[in-house]
PANU-773749 format. One record per residue (C-alpha): residue number from 0; residue in one letter; y, x, z. Coordinates in nm, 2 decimals, padded with zeros to 4 digits. Layout:
% residues N
PT   n res     yy     xx     zz
PT NUM   a      Y      X      Z
...
//
This chain:
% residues 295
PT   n res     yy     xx     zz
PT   0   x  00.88 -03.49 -01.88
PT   1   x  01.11 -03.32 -02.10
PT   2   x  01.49 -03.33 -02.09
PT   3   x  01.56 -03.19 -02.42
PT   4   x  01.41 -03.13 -02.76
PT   5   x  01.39 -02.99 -03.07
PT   6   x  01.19 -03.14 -03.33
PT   7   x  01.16 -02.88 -03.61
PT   8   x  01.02 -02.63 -03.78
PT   9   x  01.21 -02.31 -03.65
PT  10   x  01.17 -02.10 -03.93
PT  11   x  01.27 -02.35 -04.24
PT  12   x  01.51 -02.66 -04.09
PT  13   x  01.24 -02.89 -04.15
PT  14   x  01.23 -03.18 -03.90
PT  15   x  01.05 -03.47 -03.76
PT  16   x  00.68 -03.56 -03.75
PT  17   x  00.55 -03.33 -04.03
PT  18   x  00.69 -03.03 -03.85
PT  19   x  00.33 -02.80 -03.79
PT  20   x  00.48 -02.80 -03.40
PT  21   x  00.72 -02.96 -03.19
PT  22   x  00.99 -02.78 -02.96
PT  23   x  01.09 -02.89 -02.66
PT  24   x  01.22 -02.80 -02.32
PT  25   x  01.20 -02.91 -01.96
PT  26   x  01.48 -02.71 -01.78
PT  27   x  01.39 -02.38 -01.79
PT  28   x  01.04 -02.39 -01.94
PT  29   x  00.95 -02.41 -02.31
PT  30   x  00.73 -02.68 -02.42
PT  31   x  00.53 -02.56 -02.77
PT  32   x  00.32 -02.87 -02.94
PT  33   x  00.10 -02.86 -03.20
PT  34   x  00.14 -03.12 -03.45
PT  35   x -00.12 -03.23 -03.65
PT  36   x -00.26 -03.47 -03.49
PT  37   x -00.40 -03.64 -03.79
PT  38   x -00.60 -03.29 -03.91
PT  39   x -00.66 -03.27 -03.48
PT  40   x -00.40 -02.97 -03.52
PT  41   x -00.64 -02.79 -03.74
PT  42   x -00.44 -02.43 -03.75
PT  43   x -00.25 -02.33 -04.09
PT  44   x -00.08 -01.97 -04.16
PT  45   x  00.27 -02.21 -04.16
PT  46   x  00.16 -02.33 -03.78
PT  47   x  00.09 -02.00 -03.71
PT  48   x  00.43 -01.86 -03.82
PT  49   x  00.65 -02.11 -03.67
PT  50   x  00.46 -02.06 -03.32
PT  51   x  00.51 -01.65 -03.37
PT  52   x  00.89 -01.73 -03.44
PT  53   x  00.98 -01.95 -03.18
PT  54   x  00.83 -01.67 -02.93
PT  55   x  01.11 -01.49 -03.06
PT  56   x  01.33 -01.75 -02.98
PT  57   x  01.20 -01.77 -02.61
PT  58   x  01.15 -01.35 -02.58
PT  59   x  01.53 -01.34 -02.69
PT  60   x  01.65 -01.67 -02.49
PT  61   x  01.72 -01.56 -02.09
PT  62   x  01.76 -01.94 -01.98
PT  63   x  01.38 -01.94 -02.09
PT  64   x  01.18 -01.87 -01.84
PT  65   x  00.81 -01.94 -01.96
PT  66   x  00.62 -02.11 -02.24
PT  67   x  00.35 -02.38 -02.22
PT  68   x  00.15 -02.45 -02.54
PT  69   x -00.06 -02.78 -02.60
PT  70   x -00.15 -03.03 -02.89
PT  71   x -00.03 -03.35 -03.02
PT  72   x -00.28 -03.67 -03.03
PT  73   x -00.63 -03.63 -02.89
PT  74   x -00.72 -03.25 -02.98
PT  75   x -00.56 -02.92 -02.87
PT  76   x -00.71 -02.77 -03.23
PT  77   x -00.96 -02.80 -03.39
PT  78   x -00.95 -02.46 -03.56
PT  79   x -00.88 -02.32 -03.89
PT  80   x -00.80 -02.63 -04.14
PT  81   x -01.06 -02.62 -04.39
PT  82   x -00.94 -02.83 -04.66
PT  83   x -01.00 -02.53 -04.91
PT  84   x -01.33 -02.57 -04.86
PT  85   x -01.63 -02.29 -04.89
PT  86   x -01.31 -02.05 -04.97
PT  87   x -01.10 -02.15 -04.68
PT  88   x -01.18 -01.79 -04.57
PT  89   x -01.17 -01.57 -04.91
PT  90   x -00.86 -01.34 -04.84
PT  91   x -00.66 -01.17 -05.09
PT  92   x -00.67 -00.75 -05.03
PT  93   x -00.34 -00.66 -04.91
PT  94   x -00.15 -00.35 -05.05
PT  95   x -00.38 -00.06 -05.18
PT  96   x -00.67 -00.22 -05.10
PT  97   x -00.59 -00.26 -04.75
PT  98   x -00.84 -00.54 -04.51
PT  99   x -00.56 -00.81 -04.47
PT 100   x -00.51 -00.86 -04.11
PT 101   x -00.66 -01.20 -03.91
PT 102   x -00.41 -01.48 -03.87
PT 103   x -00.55 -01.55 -03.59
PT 104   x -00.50 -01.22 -03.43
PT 105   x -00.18 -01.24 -03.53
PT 106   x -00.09 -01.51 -03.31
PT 107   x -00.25 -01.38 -03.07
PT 108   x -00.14 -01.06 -03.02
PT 109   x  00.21 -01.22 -03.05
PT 110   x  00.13 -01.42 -02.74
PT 111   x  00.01 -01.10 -02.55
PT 112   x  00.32 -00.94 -02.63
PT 113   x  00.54 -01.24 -02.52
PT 114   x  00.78 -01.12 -02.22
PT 115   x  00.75 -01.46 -02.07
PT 116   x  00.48 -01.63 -01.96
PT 117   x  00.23 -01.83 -02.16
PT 118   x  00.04 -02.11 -02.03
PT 119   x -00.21 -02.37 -02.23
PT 120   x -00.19 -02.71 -02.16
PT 121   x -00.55 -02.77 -02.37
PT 122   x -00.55 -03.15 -02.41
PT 123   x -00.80 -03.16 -02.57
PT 124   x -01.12 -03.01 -02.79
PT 125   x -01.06 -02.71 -02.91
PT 126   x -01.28 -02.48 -03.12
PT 127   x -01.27 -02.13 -03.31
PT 128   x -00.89 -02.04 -03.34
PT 129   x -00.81 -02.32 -03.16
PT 130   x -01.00 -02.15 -02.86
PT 131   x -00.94 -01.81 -02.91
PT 132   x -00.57 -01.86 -02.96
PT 133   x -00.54 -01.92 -02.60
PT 134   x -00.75 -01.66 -02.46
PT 135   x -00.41 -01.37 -02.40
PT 136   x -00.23 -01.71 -02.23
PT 137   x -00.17 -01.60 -01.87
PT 138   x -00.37 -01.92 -01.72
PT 139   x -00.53 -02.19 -01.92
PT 140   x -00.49 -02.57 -01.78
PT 141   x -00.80 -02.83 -01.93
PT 142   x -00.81 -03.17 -01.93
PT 143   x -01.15 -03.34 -01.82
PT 144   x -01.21 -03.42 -02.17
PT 145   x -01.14 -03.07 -02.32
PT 146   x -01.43 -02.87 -02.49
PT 147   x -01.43 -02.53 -02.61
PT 148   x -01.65 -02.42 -02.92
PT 149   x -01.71 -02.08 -02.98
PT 150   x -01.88 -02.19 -03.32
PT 151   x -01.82 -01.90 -03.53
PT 152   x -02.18 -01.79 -03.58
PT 153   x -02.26 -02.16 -03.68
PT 154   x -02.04 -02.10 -03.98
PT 155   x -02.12 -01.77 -04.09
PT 156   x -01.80 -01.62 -03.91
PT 157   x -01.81 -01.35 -03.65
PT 158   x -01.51 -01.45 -03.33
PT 159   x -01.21 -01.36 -03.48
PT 160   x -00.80 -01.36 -03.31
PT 161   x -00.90 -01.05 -03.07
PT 162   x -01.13 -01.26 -02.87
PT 163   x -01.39 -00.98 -02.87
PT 164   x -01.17 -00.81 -02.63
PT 165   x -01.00 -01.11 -02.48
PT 166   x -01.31 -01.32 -02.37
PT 167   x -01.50 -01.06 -02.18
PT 168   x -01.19 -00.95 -01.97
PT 169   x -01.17 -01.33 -01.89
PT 170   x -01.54 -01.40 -01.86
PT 171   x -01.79 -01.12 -01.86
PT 172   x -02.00 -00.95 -02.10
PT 173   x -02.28 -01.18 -02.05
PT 174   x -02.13 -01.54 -02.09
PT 175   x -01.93 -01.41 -02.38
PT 176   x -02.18 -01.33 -02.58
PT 177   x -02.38 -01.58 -02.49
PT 178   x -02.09 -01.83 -02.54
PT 179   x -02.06 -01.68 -02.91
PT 180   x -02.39 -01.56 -02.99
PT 181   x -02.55 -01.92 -02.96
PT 182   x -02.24 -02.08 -03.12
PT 183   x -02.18 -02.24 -02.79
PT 184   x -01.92 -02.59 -02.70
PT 185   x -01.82 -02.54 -02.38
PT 186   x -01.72 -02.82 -02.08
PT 187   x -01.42 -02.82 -01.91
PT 188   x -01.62 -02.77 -01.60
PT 189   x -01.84 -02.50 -01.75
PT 190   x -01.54 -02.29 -01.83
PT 191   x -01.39 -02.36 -01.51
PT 192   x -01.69 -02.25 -01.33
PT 193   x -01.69 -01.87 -01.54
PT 194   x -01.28 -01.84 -01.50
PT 195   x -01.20 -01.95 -01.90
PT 196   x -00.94 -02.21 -01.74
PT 197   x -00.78 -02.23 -01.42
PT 198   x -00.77 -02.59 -01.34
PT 199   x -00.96 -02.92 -01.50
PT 200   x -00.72 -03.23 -01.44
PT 201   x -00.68 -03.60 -01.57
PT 202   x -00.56 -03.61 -01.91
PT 203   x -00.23 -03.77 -01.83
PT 204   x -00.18 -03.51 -01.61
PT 205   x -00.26 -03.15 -01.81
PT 206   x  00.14 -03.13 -01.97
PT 207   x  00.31 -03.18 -01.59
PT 208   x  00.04 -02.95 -01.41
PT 209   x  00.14 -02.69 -01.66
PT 210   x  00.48 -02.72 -01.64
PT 211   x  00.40 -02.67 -01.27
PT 212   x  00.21 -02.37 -01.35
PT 213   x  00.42 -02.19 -01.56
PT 214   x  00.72 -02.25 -01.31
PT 215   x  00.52 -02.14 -01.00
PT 216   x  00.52 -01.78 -01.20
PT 217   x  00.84 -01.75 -01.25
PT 218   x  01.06 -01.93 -00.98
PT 219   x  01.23 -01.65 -00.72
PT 220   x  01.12 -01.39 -00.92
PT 221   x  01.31 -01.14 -01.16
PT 222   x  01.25 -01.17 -01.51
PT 223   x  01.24 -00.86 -01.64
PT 224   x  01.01 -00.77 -01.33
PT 225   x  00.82 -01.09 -01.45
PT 226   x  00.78 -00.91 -01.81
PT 227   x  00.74 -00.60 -01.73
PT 228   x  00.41 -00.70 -01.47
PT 229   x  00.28 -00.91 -01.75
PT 230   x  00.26 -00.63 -01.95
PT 231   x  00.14 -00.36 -01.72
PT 232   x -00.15 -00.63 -01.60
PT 233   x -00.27 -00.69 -01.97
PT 234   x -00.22 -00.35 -02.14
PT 235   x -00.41 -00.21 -01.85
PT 236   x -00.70 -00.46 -01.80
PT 237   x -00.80 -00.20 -02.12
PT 238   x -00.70  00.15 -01.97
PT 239   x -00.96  00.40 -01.98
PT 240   x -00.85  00.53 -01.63
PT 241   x -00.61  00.47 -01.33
PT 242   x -00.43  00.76 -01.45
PT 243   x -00.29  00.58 -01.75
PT 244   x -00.17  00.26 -01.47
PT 245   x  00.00  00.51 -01.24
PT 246   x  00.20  00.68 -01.58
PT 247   x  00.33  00.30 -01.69
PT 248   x  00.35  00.22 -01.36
PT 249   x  00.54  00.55 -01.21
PT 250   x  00.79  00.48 -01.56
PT 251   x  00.84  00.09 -01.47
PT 252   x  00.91  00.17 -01.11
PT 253   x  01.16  00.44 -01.23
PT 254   x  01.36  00.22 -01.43
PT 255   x  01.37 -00.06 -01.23
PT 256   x  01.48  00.16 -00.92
PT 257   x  01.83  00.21 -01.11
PT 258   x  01.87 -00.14 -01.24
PT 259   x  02.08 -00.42 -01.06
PT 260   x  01.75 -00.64 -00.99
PT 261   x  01.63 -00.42 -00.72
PT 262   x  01.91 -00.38 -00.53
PT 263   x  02.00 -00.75 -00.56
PT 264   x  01.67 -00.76 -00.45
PT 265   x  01.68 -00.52 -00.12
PT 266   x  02.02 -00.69 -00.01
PT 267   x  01.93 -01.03 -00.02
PT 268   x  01.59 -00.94  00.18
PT 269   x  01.81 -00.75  00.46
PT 270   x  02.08 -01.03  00.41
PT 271   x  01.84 -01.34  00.46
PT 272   x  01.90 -01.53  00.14
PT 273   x  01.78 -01.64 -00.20
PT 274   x  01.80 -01.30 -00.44
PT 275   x  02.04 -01.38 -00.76
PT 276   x  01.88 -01.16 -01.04
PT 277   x  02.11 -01.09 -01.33
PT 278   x  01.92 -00.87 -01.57
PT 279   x  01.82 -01.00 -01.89
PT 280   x  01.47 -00.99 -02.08
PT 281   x  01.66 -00.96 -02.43
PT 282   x  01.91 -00.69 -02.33
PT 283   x  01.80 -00.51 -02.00
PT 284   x  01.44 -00.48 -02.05
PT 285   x  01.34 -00.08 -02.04
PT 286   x  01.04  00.08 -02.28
PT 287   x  00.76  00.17 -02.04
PT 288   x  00.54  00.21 -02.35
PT 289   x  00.49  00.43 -02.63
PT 290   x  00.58  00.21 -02.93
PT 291   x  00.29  00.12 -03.11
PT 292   x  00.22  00.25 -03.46
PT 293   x  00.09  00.10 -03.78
PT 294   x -00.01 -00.25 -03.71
//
């Protein structure tokens, strides 16, 4: 499947199998693996920061074009590791007394604000951050023996990793909060049926069909436009009004106009042959937002 790799941890040098993930590649697409298997890649804050930081690797690497995500041994992730026991989730305040922000979202709004695309390759069960985790991913591939749990409730916890906004955008209203109301483990084929994943295939095959996936996104196509649409879809999908889609959109189209992409693009149209895009995600890409504040 893959025709390099990097078996690391990104941030620290560390290497080999206790690495919390595994990098690798397959041409052009980033492979991201969870690696725990023995803990069924129960999520730590260390897995959590070596998967932010290698999106900054990707983000700042143009021969990348998108990013699949999966899990080593039988589970995708079985959520947050709870060998601290009835503490696990006692966090420290941060400075002044501040609420310390959710791990979880943390990842995840680092995968919503990835400028390539993110697909899951969920291998297997997954449950609380293990679930939630993938929900900003731009499609979600399951194997036939995959399970979801939205089991927060069943623990005293409320859904955490911005899934409250996430899973109703994906879902509805109504089978999210009966997904996380009633504590709920999902099939494969239940969550294909309400749009949580996109396919349901043999477990041999969930890796390769999202490889396949990811690349079907992002062959022929420009990859700044590629970023740039990701963005516009998601950030609207939570616009108050059309107005605010025709400002990002009337900016994107602005900038793009005068960039080298689009009239690469144009000619090889009129010209009958395959467009050669030369702007770059990590040098070209213009800010169609207003930068965000605080967190």
């Amino acid at each position: 499947m893959t025709t390099e790799s990097d078996h690391r941890d990104p941030t620290s040098g560390e290497t080999g199998a206790e690495a919390p993930i595994i990098v690798t590649r397959d041409d052009e697409i980033t492979i991201i693996t969870l690696n725990r298997p023995d803990r069924l890649n129960a999520f730590t804050s260390q897995m959590g920061d070596q998967l932010m930081a290698t999106l900054d690797d990707t983000d700042a690497d143009d021969s990348v074009r998108a990013v699949v995500i999966t899990g080593a041994g039988r589970a995708f992730c079985a959520g947050a590791d709870l060998g601290a026991g009835a503490s696990t989730f006692e966090l420290t305040e941060e400075a002044a007394g501040e609420v310390p922000r959710d791990y979880g979202g943390r990842v995840s709004l680092r995968i919503f604000e990835s400028l390539k695309p993110v697909v899951m390759a969920v291998n297997g069960p997954s449950a609380g951050v293990g679930v939630t985790m993938t929900l900003p991913a731009d499609a979600r591939i399951a194997s036939e023996n995959a399970r979801f749990g939205f089991v927060f409730a069943k623990r005293g916890l409320v859904p955490e990793a911005c899934s409250t906004w996430f899973l109703p955008r994906l879902v509805g209203l109504p089978t999210a909060l009966h997904w996380t109301l009633g504590a709920q483990m999902v099939s494969a084929a239940e969550a294909l049926d309400a749009g949580l994943v996109q396919q349901v295939v043999a477990p041999e095959e969930v890796v390769d069909t999202a490889i396949a996936v990811a690349r079907s996104m992002t062959a022929g196509s420009a990859p700044v436009s590629v970023a740039l649409t990701r963005q516009l879809l998601w950030r609207m999908a939570g616009a108050p009004s059309p107005w605010d889609a025709h400002r990002a959109d009337s900016t994107a189209i602005y900038a793009r106009g005068r960039m080298a992409d689009v009239h690469e693009g144009v000619m090889s149209f009129l010209e009958k042959r395959d467009p050669v895009f030369t702007d770059s995600v990590a040098t070209d890409l213009p800010d169609i937002f207003d930068t965000p504040t605080g967190w």
